[in-house]
Each structure stands twice: as structure tokens, then as C-alpha cells.
C-alpha positions in Angstrom: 0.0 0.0 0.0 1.4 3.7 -0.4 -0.1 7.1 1.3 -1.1 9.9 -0.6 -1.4 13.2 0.8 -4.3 15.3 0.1 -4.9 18.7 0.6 -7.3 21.4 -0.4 -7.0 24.9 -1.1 -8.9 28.0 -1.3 -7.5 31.3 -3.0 -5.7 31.9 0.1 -3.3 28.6 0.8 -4.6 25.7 2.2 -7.2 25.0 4.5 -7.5 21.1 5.0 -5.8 18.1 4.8 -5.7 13.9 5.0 -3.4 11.0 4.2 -5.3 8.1 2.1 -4.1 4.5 1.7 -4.1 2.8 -1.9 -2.7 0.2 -3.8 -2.1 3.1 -6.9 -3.0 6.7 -7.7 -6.5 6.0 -9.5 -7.3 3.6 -6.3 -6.6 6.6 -4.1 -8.9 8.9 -5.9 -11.3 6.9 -5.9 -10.9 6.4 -2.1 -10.8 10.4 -2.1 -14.0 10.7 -4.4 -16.0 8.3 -2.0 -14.9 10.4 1.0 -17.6 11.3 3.5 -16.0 14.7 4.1 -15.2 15.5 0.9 -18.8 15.1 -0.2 -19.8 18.5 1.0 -16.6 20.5 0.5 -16.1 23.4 -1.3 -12.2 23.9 -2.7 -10.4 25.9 -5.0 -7.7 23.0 -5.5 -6.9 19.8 -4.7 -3.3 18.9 -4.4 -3.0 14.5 -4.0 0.6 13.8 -3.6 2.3 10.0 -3.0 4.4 10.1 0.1 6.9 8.3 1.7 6.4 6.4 5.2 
């Protein structure tokens, strides 16, 4: 498994952020689509980066 950092951005810089598990990138969007949070978030960007453990 590798973690992916996501974090969200308005105009301003960032203003939340959360590590998801996945086998690949296209598993952890999915993952991040299918997020409870996200579901009602408003961003200007959304920055998904794989990270080292």
C-alpha cells in the first residue's frame, strides 16, 4: 500500500488536509472521491501527492 497526501486549497493557501491508503493513484482517488467529508466540501484546489512512510 502507499499514502497519498491530500490537501485542499482556497484562494488563500490551504485549508484542510488527510493522508489516504491505496494500492495506486487511480485507487486513491477513488478512495478520495467516495470520502464522507469531501462530499460536502467546497475547494479551489486539490493537491493528491504520494508520500513516503
Amino acid at each position: 500500500m502507499k499514502h497519498y497526501q491530500v490537501v485542499g486549497f482556497e484562494e488563500d493557501g490551504p485549508v484542510f488536509g488527510f493522508t489516504v491508503m491505496a494500492n495506486n493513484f487511480g485507487e486513491a482517488l477513488t478512495a478520495i472521491g467516495k470520502d464522507y467529508y469531501m462530499t460536502d466540501m467546497n475547494f479551489y484546489k486539490l493537491e493528491t501527492t504520494e508520500v513516503e512512510k
